[in-house]
C-alpha positions in Angstrom: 140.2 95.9 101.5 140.0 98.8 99.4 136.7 99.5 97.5 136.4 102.7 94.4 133.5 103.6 92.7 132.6 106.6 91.2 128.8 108.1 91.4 127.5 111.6 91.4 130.7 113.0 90.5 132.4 111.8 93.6 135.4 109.6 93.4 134.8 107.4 96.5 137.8 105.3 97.7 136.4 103.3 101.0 139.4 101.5 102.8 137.1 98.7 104.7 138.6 97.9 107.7 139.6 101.0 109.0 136.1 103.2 108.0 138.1 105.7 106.0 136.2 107.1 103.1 138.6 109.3 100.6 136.8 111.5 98.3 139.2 112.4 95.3 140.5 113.7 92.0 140.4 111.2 89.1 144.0 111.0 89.1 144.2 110.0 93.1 141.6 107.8 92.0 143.5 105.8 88.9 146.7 105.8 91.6 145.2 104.2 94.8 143.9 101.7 92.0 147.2 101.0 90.7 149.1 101.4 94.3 149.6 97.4 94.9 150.1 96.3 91.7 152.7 98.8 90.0 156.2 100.4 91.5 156.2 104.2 92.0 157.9 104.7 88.4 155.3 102.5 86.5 152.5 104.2 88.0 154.7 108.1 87.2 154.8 106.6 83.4 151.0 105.3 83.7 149.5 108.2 84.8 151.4 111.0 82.7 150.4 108.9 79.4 147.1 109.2 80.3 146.8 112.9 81.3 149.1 113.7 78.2 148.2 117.1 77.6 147.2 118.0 81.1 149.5 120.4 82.2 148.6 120.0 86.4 149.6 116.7 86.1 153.3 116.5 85.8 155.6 114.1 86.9 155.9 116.0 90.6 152.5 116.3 90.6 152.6 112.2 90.5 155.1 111.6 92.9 153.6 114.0 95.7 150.4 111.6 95.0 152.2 108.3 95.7 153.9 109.7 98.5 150.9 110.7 100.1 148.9 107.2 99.3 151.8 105.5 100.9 151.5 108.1 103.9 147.5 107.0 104.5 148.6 102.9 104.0 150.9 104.1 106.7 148.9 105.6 109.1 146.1 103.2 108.6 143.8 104.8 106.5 144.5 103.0 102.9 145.0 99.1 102.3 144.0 98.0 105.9 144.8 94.3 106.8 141.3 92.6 108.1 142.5 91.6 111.6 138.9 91.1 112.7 138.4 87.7 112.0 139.2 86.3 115.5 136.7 88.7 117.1 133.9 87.9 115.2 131.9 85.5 117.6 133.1 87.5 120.8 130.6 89.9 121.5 127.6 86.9 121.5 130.1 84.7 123.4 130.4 87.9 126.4 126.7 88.7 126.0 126.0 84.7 127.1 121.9 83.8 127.3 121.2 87.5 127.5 118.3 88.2 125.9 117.6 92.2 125.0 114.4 92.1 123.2 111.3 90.3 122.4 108.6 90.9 118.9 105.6 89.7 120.1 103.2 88.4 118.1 99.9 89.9 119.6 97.7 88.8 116.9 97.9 85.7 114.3 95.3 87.2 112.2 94.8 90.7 109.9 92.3 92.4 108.6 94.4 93.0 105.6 94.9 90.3 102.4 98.1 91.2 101.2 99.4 88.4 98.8 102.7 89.2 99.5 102.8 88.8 102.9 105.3 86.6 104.0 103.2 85.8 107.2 100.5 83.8 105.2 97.6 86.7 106.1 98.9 87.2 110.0 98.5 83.4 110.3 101.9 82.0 109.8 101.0 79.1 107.9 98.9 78.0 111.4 96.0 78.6 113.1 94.3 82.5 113.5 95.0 83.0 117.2 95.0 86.5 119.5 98.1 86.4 122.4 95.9 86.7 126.3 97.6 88.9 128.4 98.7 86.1 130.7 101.1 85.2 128.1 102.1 88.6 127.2 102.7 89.2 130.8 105.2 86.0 131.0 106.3 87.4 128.3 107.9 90.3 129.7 108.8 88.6 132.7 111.2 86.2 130.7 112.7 89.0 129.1 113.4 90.8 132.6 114.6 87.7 134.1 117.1 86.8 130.7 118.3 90.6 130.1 120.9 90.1 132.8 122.7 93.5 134.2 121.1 95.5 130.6 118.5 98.0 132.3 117.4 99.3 128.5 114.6 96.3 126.7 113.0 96.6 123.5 109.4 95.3 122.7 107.5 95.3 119.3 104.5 94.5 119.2 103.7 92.8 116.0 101.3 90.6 113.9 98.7 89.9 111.7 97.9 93.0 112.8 98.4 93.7 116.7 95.7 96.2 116.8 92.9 93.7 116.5 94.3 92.6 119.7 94.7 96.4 121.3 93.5 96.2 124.7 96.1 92.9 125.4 98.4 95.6 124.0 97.5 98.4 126.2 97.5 96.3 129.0 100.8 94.4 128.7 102.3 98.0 128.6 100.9 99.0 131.6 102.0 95.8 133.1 105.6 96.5 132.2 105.4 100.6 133.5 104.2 99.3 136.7 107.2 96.5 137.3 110.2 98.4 135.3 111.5 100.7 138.1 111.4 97.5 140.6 113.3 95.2 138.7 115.6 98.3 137.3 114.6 97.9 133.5 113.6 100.4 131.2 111.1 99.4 128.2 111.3 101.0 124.9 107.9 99.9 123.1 107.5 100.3 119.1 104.3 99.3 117.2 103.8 97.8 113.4 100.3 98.7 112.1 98.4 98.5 108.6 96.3 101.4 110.3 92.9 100.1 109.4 92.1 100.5 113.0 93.9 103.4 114.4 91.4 106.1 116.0 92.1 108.5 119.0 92.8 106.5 121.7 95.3 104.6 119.4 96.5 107.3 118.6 97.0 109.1 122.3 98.2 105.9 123.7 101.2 105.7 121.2 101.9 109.0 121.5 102.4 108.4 125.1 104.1 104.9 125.2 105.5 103.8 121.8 109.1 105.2 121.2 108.5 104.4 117.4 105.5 103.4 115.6 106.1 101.8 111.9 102.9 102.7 109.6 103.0 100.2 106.6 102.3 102.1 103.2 103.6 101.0 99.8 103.2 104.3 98.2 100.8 105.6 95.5 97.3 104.5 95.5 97.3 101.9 92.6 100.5 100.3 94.1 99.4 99.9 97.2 95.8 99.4 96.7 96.6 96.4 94.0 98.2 94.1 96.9 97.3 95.6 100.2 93.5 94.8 99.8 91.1 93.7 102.6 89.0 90.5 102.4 86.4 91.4 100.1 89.5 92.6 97.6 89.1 96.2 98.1 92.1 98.8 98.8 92.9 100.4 101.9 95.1 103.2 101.0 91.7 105.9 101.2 91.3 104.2 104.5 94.7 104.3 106.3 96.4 107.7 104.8 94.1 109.6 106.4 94.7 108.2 109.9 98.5 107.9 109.3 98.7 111.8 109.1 96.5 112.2 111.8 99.2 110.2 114.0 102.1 111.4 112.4 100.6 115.1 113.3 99.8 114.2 116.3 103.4 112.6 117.1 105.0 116.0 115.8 106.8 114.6 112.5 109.1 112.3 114.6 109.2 108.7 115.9 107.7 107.5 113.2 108.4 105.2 110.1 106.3 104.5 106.7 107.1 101.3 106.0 106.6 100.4 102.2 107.2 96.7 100.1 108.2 97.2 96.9 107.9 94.5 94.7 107.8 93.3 91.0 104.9 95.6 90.0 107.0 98.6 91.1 110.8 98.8 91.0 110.6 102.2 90.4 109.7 102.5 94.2 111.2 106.1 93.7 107.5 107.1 92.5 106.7 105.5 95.8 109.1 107.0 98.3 108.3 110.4 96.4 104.8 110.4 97.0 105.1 109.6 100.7 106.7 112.4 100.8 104.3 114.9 98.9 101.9 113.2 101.5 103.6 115.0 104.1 106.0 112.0 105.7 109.6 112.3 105.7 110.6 109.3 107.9 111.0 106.9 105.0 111.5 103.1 104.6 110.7 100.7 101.4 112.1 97.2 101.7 113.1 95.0 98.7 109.8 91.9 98.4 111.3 88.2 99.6 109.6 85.8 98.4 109.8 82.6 95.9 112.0 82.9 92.8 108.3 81.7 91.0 106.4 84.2 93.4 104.6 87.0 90.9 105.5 89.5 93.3 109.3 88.4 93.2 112.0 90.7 91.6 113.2 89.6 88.2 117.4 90.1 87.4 116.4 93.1 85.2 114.0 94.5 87.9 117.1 94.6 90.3 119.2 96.8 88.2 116.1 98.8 87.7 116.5 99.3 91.5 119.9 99.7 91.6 119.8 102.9 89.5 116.6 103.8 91.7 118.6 104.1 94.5 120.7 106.5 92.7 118.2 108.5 91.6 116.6 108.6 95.3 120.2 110.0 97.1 120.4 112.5 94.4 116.6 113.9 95.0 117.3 113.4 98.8 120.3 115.5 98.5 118.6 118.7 96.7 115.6 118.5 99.1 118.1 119.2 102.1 119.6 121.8 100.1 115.9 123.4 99.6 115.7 122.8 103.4 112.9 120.6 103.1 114.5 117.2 103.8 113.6 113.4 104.1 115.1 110.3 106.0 115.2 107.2 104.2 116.2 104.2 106.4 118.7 102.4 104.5 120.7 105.4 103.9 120.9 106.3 107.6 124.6 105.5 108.1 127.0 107.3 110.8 130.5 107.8 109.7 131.3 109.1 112.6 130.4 107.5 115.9 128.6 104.5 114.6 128.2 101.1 116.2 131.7 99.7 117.8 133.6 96.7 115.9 132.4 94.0 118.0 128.5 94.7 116.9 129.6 95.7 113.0 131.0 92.0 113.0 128.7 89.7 115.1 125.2 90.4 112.8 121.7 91.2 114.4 121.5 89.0 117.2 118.5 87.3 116.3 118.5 84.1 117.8 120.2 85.2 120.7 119.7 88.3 121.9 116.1 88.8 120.0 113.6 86.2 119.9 110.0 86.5 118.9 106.9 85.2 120.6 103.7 83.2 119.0 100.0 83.8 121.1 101.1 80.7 122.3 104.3 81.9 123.9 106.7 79.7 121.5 110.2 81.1 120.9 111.7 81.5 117.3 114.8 83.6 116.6 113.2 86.1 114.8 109.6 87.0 113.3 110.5 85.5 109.5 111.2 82.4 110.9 107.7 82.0 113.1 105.5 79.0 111.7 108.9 77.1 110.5 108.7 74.5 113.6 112.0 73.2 112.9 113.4 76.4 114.3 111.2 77.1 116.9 113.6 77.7 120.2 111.5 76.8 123.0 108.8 79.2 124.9 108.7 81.5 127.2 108.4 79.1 130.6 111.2 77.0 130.2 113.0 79.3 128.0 115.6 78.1 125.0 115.5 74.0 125.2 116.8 74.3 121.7 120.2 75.0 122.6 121.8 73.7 119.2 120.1 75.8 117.3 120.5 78.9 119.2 124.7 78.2 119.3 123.9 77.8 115.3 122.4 81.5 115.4 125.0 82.7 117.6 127.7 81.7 114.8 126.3 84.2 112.3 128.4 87.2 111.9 130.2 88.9 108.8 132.8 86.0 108.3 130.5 82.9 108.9 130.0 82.3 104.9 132.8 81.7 102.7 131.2 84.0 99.8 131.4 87.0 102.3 135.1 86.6 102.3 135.7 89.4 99.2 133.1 91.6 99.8 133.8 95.4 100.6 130.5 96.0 102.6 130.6 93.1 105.2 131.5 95.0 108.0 128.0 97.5 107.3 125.9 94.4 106.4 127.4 92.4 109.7 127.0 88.8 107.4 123.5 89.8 106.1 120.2 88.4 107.4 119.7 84.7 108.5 116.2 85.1 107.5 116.6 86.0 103.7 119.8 83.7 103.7 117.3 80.7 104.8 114.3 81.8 102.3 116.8 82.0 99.7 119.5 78.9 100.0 117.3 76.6 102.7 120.5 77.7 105.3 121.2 80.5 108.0 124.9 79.7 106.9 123.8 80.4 102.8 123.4 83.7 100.9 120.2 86.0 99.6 122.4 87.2 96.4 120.1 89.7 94.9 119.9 90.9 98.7 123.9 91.4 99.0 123.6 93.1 95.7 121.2 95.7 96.5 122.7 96.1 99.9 126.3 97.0 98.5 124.5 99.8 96.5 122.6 101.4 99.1 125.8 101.5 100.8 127.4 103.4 97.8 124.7 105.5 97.5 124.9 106.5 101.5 128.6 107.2 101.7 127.8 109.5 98.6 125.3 111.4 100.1 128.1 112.0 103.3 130.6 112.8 100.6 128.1 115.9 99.2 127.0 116.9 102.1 130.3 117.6 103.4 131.2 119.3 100.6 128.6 121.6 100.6 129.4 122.4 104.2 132.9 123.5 103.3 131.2 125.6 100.6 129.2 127.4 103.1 131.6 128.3 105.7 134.1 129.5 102.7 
């Protein structure tokens, strides 16, 4: 499947299947589109109509093009068949009951009363609750005993807000340090905070144990303080920034991520991402709102193409602030082009469900952190382990040709079928689509294999 747009002055052909990305002249571009549907002599009388007057396009000129589409179709590079289909479930089929990596839910409660929070205030439409470290503990042990021969685990610890229940925190990592050489594991810990309660030892104790630590900040003051308010309705953005650079200092600029919502109030997150940014952060993430259609905070059809040409405006601004060596990371455009994941993971989706599960305070299973508090897809818990097999095999069938409307779409293979989460809150079905999600996907996408395009064209300008 062959995909064209044109943005920034790039003509972008992307052959899907085989990861080629062309960038060309206009009249490669108006070829490759014409390649499949029109014989070499149509295209020849096409083409020289249309660049009448042009005198580097001549009828040799044309030809030489062709010849060299047909060369790239050749060599795989242009019009790829998709022979991935049968692959698809394979890589969850070889990984069996292995399970890689666990959120756990530390705290059902927050100090935080952000309306938009899809975990109902920490509580997940249930009861406030703070995991004990005997649970934690199991925990971990029923990640070591279901990760099989994989030595590398991943932990988040996650809420409500887990630092209300720190010391469970600080203890279940000392737990795992003192068992992981033993049992021939290595745990990579990350940590999601609001920040209302980071101080030093927070701070010294990520520093020391959390790989990654994801700070959530929607941006400027009067976005974030209008829905990230405490329970008395006051804002928390005078609070938190201050701590958050403190960390961030502390941490040296690196393994870190500002984590922002942007929502109905703000689709010009740009404003957003570019005030992080003159705050000092350059590890940069701001997530589309999911919520109900009816939900104040959801994004209306005109607020999505409002985003849409966001995200072009944001790769464009990223792109000069490299060139004026002061540049920023943005999460969704952090694609590899290069030596990215293989195939079999591109295909087979996130794994949640199967490979990554996430814990109550109670020590109940449920694929993944959106779905906790939806009982109908709880999984089992962390004694007797998945007892809802049916629904894991039902997780396990998500991948990037599980749903018929993925069938035409260009980016499937960098969206891996999309996630079951959004697909659920938006159809009622892990099998169903989040539209506006595919749509805003597919551009960051564009925007990302833009940004690649640039960048190695200024390269070749510098070592000219």
């Amino acid at each position: 499947m062959v995909h064209q747009y044109k943005l920034n002055g790039c003509n972008i052909v992307l052959d899907s299947c085989s990861g080629s990305i062309h960038a060309v002249d206009e009249v490669a571009y108006d070829i490759i589109a014409l390649y499949k549907e029109r014989t070499e002599d149509e295209i020849v009388a096409e083409m020289l109509a249309k660049y009448a007057g042009r005198p580097d396009v001549t009828e040799e000129d044309v030809r030489a093009c062709v010849a060299d589409v047909a060369a790239l179709e050749k060599a795989g590079k242009l019009f790829t068949p998709d022979t991935f289909a049968p692959m698809a479930g394979v890589l969850k089929e070889r990984s069996g009951d292995v399970v890689k990596a666990l959120c756990l839910h530390v705290a059902h409660t927050c100090n935080l009363n952000c309306s938009y929070c899809f975990a109902s205030q920490g509580k997940y439409h249930g009861d406030r609750a703070l995991m004990s470290f005997e649970v934690g503990k199991r925990a971990l042990d029923f990640l070591m005993e279901h990760s099989g021969t994989r030595r590398n685990l991943e932990v988040d610890f996650f809420g409500g807000e887990p630092l209300m229940n720190w010391q469970v925190v600080k203890d279940l990592v000392c737990y795992a340090r003192s068992v992981e050489k033993e049992r021939g594991k290595n745990f990579r810990f990350t940590l999601t905070t609001n920040g209302m309660l980071i101080d030093d030892d927070v701070i010294d104790f990520c520093n020391r144990e959390m790989s990654n630590v994801v700070l959530s900040l929607d941006g400027r003051k009067e976005i974030h303080d209008a829905l990230r308010v405490d329970y008395a309705g006051n804002g928390s953005y005078d609070r938190i920034v201050p701590k958050f650079k403190k960390l961030v200092d502390a941490r040296g600029g690196t393994k870190y991520y500002m984590r922002g919502t942007f929502t109905h109030r703000n689709p010009d997150f740009t404003k957003d991402v570019f005030h992080m940014a003159d705050l000092g952060f350059t590890e940069l993430s701001m997530e589309p709102v999911v919520c109900a259609p009816d939900d104040p905070a959801a994004l209306t059809p005109e607020d999505i193409e409002i985003v849409k040409e966001q995200y072009e405006i944001l790769a464009k601004d990223m792109l000069r602030r490299k060139a004026e060596g002061h540049p920023i990371t943005f999460y969704h455009y952090m694609i590899d082009l290069t030596g990215g994941p293989c195939i079999y993971k591109r295909i087979s989706g996130c794994g949640s469900g199967t490979e990554y599960m996430a814990v109550t305070p109670w020590g109940d299973l449920y694929p993944c952190h959106q779905f906790v508090g939806e009982e109908s897809y709880k999984l089992g818990d962390i004694w007797q382990g998945v007892t809802n097999t049916e629904l894991r095999e039902q997780f396990r069938t998500c991948n990037a040709y599980a749903r018929p409307e993925c069938n035409d779409c260009w980016a499937r293979l960098y969206c891996s079928g999309g996630c079951a989460a959004n697909a659920y809150h938006a159809s009622g079905s892990i099998q169903g689509v989040y539209k506006p999600g595919c749509e805003l996907f597919r551009k960051r996408i564009e925007c990302a294999i833009m940004m690649k395009v640039k960048e190695e064209e200024m390269r070749e300008v510098q070592e000219a």
